[in-house]
N, C-alpha and C positions, 0 to 999 in steps of 0.2 A: 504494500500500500504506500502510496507519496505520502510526503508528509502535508499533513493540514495547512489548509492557507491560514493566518494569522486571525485575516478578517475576512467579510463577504463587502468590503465596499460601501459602493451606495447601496445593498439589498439588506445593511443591516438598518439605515437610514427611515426605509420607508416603512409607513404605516401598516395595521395588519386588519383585516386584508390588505392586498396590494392589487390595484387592475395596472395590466396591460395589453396595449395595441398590440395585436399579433403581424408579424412580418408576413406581406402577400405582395408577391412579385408582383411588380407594375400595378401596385397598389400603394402600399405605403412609402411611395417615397416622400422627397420633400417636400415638394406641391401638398400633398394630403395632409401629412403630418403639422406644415404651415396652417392649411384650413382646423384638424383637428384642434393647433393648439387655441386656435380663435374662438373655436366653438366649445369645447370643454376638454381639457385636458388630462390625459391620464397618468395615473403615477410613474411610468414606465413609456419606451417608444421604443421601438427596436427596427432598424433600418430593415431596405427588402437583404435578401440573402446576397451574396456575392461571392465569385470565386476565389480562393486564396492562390490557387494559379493561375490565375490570371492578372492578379495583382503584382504580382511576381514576374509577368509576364512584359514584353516591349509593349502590349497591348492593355496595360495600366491607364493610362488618361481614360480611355474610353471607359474605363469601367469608376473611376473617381467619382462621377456623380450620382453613383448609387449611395456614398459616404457624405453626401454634404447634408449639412442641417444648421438649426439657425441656435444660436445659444438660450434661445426660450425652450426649448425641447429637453434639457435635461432634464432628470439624466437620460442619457439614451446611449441604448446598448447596438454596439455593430453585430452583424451578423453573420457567418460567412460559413462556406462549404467547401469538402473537399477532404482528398487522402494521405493528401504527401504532408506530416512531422514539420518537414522543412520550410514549406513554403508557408503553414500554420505557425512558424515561429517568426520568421518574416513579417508575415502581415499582422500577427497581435504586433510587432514593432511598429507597423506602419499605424496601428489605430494608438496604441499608445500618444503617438505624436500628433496623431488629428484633435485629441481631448475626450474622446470617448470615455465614456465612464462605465463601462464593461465590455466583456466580449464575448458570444453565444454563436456557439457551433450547430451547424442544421444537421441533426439526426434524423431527421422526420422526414425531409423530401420524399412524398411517393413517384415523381416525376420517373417516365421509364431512362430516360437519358441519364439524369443523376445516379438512379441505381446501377447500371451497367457501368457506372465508372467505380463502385465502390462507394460512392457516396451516400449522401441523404440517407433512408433510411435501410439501405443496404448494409452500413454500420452497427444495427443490431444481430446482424449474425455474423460482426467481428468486433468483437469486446477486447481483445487484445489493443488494433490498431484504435478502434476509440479512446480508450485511457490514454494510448501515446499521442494523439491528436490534441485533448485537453492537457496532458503535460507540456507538450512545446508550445501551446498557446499560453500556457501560463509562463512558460520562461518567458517568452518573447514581451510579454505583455506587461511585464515590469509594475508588476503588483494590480494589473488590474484582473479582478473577479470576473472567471472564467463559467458560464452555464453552459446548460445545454437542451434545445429542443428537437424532441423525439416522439415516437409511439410505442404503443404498449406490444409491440411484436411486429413482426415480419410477415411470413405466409400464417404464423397462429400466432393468438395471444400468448406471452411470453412476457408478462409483467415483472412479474417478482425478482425472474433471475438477471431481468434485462436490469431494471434499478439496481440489483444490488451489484453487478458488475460496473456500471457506472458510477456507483457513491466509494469505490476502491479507488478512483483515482478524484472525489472530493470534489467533484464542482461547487461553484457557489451555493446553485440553484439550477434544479431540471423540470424541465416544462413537457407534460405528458398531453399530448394529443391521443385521444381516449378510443384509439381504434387504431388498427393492423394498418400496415402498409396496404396489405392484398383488399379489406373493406375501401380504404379510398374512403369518400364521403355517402358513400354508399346506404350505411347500417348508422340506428341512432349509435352515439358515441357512449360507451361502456362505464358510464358514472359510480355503477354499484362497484368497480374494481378498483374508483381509487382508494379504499380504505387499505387494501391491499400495499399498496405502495406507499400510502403515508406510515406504515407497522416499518417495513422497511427501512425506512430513514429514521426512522425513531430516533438509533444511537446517536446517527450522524447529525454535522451541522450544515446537513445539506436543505435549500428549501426546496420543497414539493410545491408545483403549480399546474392547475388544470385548464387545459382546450378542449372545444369541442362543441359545440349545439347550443354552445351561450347564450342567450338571445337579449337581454338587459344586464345591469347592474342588479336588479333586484334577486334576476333568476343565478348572478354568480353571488348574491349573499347565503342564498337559502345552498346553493354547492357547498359553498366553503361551512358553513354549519353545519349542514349532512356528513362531508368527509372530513371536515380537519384539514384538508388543505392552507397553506400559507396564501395563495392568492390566485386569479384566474387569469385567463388571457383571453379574449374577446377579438376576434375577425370581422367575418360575416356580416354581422350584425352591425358592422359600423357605415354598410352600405346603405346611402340616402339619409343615413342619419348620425351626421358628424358630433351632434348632441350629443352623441350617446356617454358620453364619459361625466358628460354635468347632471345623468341623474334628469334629464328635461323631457318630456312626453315630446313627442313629434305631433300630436292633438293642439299643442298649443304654439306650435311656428307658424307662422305665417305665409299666406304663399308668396307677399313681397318677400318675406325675411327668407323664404327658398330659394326664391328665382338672384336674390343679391349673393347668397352664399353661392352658388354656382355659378354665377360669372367671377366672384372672388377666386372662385379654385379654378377656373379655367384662364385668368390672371396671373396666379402664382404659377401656372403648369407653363405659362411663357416666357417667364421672368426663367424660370428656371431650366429648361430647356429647351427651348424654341430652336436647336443645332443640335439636338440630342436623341431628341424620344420623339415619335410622328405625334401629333394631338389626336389623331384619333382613339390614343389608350384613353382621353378625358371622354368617350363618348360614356362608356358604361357606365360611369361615375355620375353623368347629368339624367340617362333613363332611370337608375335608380331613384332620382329625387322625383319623378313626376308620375308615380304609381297612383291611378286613385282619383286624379286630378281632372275636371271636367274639361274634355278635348285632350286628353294625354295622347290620343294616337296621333292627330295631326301635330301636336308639339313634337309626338318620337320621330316622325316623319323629316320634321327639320333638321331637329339636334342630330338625327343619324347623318348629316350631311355637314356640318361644321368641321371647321380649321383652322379656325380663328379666334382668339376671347372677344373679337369683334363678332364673326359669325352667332356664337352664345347669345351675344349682349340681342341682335339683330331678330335671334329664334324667340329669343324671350320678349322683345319687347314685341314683335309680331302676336303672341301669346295674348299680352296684355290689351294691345288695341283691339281684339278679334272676343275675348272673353274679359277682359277687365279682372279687377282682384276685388270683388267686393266680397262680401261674406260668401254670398253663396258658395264659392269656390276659391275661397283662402285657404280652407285647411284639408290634409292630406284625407282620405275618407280610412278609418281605421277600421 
């Protein structure tokens, strides 16, 4: 067994519960994360995933902007994938030097390309190289607290023995998405087995944290009560409703305060990449906010066609002169 990190960091800082944003490729980056932290922010942020060889690679710049954020986002943990030791000791140095305030290894990817390299959650049927991946990310990483997120098994559930080969090399904190690599998102996520893994870490000072089928803050209090868990991670759920971390019904936004918050993030998605990312990754982002909404199909008909925060600005206010925002259709129909 390595020997114990001293401390957990910012994870011993934060409150109990603890929520966090879960990392969703060409989702959270910092466009999102920017709108998140405007709208309600959560205790935690964890960049999308990124490769540690590739960082390591001549093909670095291109991959930088998966790492930027704004210093209202603390703390915020990078996150990153991959099999080589080395290049996982590399890059904890490179985040070290960005300000990151931890670093979390993707065990979980069900992606079939990640798994065929060894990666994502192909790592749970090799416990060996997992431990030595969190050991060179924590040499490299020059005291910053090293996690990790994962699933509870491979082609089968494989809870118990998966955590306890992972708490041998002492993560900070490991983040269990509640279903197999082979389920995908398939099957509800397996909530009655976190008590399983919180027995597990008992000894340890490792924290336990659960993903999975989150749907509010309120449904991860009643988890965290039921299991004992340390704190939840919340995705999905943050679609169309960037609220979601202040605790705020979406009954009570507005459909102005909608249609501003979506030009604001199709704003920030420019500012921040307009040379980088096509703007069409902000389309799914703007159909999510107009579920419900009298005339949503000719508004999707628009937004499916923008490319511009100008486009947005133009979809929206077309919206507004054709249907108006009076009560009748200001709020989202729940």
């Amino acid at each position: 067994m390595t020997e114990a990190p001293e401390h957990r960091g910012f994870w011993d800082q934060l409150p109990r519960p603890f929520y966090i944003l879960a990392p969703m490729a060409d989702v959270t980056d910092n466009a999102f994360r920017r709108l998140i932290t405007h709208c309600g922010k959560p205790d935690v942020f964890f960049t999308e995933f990124v490769s540690s060889d590739g960082l390591c690679s001549r093909g670095r710049e291109r991959l930088l902007h998966h790492l930027s954020y704004t210093e209202d986002q603390h703390p915020i943990v990078a996150q990153m994938w991959g099999t080589n030791p080395e290049t996982h000791y590399q890059t904890a140095q490179l985040l070290a030097e960005l300000g990151f305030d931890g670093i979390d290894i993707n065990m979980g990817c069900p992606v079939k390309n990640v798994c065929k390299t060894g990666g994502g959650s192909a790592l749970i049927e090799n416990p060996s190289l997992a431990r030595e991946l969190i050991e060179a990310t924590r040499q490299g990483g020059s005291g910053l607290p090293v996690s990790v997120k994962t699933r509870i098994g491979y082609a089968t559930i494989d809870l118990v023995r998966w955590v306890e080969d992972l708490l041998e090399a002492e993560p900070a904190a490991i983040t269990l998405h509640m279903r197999t690599r082979k389920e995908m998102s398939r099957v509800p996520a397996h909530w009655e087995l976190m008590p399983e893994a919180i027995k597990a870490a008992a000894s340890s000072r490792t924290l336990v944290v659960g993903n999975g089928d989150i749907r509010d803050l309120d449904h991860a209090d009643r988890l965290v009560a039921e299991t004992g868990m340390d704190g939840a991670m919340l995705g999905r759920a943050v679609f169309g409703n960037p609220w979601l971390f202040s605790r705020r019904s979406c009954d009570a936004v507005t459909l102005r305060e909608r249609f501003d918050t979506m030009l604001q993030h199709a704003v920030y998605f420019e500012q921040e990449f307009s040379s980088k990312k096509p703007f069409l990754l902000m389309r799914k982002h703007l159909m999510a906010h107009i579920s419900g909404i009298a005339g949503s199909k000719d508004l999707r008909l628009r937004l499916g066609e923008v490319s511009t925060a100008a486009d947005v600005r133009a979809a929206l206010d077309w919206y507004t002169d054709t249907y108006g925002l009076d009560s009748s259709s200001s709020r989202i129909a729940g």
